[in-house]
N, C-alpha and C positions, 0 to 999 in steps of 0.2 A: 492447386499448387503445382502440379504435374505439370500441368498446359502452360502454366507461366515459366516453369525452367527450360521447357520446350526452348518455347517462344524466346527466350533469351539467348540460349546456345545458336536457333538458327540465324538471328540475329549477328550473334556476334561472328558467325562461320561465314555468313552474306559480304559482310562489311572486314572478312580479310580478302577476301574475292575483290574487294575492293566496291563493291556495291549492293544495296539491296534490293529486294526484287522490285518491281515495277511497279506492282498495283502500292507496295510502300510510297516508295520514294516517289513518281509523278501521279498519283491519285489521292494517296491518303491527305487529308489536310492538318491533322493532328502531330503538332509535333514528336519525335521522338526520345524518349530519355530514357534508353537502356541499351546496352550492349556495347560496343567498340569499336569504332573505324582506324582502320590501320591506312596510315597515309601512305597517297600513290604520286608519283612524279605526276607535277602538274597540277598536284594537291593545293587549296589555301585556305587559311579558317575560315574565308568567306565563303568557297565552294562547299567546302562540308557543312558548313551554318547551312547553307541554301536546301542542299542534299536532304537533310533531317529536318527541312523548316524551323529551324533553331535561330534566338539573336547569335551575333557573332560574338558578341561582348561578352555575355552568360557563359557561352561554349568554353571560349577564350579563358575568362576566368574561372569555371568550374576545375579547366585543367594548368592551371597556374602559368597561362601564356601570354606575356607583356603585351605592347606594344611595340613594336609594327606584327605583331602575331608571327613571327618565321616558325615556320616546321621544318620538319625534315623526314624522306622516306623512312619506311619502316614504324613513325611515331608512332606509338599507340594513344589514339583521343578517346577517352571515357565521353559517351553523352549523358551520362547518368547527373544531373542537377545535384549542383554541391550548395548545401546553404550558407545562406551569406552569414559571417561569425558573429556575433553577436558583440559590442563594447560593455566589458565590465562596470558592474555598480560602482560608482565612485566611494570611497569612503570620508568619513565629518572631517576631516582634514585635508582631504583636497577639495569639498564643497566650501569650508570656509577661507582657502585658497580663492576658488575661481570668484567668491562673494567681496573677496579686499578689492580683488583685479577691477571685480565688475564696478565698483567706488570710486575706486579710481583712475576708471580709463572712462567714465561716464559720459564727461564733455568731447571727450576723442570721439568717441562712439558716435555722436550728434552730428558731427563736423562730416565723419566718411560716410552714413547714410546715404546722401543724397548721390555719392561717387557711386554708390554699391547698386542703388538700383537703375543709375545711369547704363553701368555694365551690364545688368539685369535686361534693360531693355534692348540694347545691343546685340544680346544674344536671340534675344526673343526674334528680331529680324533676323538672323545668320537662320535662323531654324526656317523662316518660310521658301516656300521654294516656288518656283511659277513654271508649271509642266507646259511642255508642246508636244503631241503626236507626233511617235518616231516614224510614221510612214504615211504616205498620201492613201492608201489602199482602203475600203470599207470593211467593218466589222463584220466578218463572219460567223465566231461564235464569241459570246460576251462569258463573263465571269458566272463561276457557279459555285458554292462551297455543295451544296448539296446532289442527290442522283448522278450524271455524270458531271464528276467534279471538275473544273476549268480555273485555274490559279490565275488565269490573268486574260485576257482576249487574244484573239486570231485574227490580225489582220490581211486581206489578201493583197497579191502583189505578182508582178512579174519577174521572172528567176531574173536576179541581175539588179532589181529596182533597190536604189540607197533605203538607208534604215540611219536612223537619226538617231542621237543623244535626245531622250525627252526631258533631261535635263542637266546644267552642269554638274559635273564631280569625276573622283577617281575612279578609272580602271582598277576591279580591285579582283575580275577574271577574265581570263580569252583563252578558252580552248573549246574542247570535247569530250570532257572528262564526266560528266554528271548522263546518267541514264536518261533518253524519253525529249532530250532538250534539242541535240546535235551540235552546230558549231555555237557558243553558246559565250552572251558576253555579258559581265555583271557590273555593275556602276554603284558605286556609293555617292550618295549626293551630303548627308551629312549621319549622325550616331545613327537616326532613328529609322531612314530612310536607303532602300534598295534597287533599284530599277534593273530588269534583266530582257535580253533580247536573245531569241532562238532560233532554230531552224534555220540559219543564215548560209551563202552559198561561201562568203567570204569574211574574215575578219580586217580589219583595217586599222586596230587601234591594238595596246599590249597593254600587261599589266603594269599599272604604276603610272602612264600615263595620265592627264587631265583632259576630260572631254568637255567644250565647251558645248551647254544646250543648242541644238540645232547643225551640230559640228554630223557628217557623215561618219560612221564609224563598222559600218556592216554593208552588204548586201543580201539581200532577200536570196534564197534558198529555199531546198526540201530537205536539208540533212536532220535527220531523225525524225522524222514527217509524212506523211502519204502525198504531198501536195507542195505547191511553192505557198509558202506567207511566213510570214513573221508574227510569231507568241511571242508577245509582251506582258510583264509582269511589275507590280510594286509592291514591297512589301514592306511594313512599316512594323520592330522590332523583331522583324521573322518571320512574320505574319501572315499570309497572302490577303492584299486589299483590292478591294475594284477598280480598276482604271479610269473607268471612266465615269467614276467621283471625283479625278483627279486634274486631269486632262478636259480644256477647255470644250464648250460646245460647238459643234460644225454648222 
């Protein structure tokens, strides 16, 4: 019990620092759900999502923050997991409500089906995505969850060499605000899906922009790195996934 208020207070003292230590934030893979990040200029729920391996939606909602997510310095973000509320038991009076409705909207019902799962499948396409290699360079080190852990691959390159969109969506980061990353750019392609690009010498793209797959939006760097290449990342609700499960074969 001791070690866990510990662990809480240093947490939460890290994360007015504005960051957590190292072996946290770019090694640990297990998300985080305790303590409080105090937002820093240059802050976005996406960077902090990213920061704590958190969804951004969860985070978002846990601390009751709409959409387009705006913060503002100072905020204080709880990562502490709020459950989702539960809808009340209905009582025999509004079940023999919804039982007239359901009588009488029967043939309606019939008629929008096939509208509803038309939509259904619509979406289902909006969800697929077709990745491409954000850089020409060969894979140096592949993904690991385990021993030394690697959230995404290292590709190598020369300092200057473009760094691709691996696929379309928004700019939803571009700075240097996140430990262990450097110049560091974050892409949403759609709810479920993340892509991130790091160690760059240059950014080229801002937040809020749309990046078309294949669009230039970086160049290769060492910033936050022993080396030139570019750490690429995808994470699907927060997640860190393998890339190159993702990302066609060469």
């Amino acid at each position: 019990m001791v070690l866990s208020v510990i662990f809480c207070l240093h947490l939460i003292a890290c994360s007015q620092n504005n960051f957590a230590p190292v072996t946290d934030l770019y090694r640990a893979p297990s998300p985080v759900t305790k303590g409080v990040h105090i937002v820093a200029k240059g802050d976005t729920m996406f960077s902090i999502a990213w920061r704590y391996h958190r969804n951004y939606k969860e985070l978002a909602r846990s601390n009751g923050i709409r959409y387009p997510y705006s913060i503002f310095p100072e905020q204080r973000i709880r990562l502490a997991v709020k459950p989702v509320t539960k809808q009340r038991k209905t009582n025999k009076s509004s079940k023999k409500i919804t039982q007239y409705k359901k009588k009488r909207y029967k043939k309606a019902e019939t008629k929008i089906k096939p509208v509803q799962e038309k939509v259904a499948n619509q979406r289902h396409k909006r969800v697929n995505i077709v990745w491409t290699w954000p850089t020409s360079g060969s894979v140096i080190t592949k993904f690991s969850s385990r021993g030394n852990v690697n959230k995404g691959i290292d590709l190598a390159g020369r300092r200057g060499a473009p760094v691709y969109a691996a696929a379309s969506g928004k700019v939803v980061y571009s700075g240097q605000g996140l430990v262990g990353y450097g110049n560091l750019i974050i892409i949403k392609h759609n709810d479920s899906y993340l892509s991130a690009y790091a160690h760059n010498q240059k950014l080229l793209v801002k937040e809020g922009h749309y990046a078309k797959a294949g669009q230039k939006i970086a160049e290769i760097g060492s910033s936050g790195a022993n080396r030139n290449k570019l750490h690429f990342e995808i994470r699907r609700n927060g997640k860190p996934v393998n890339p190159l499960a993702y990302l066609p074969k060469r």
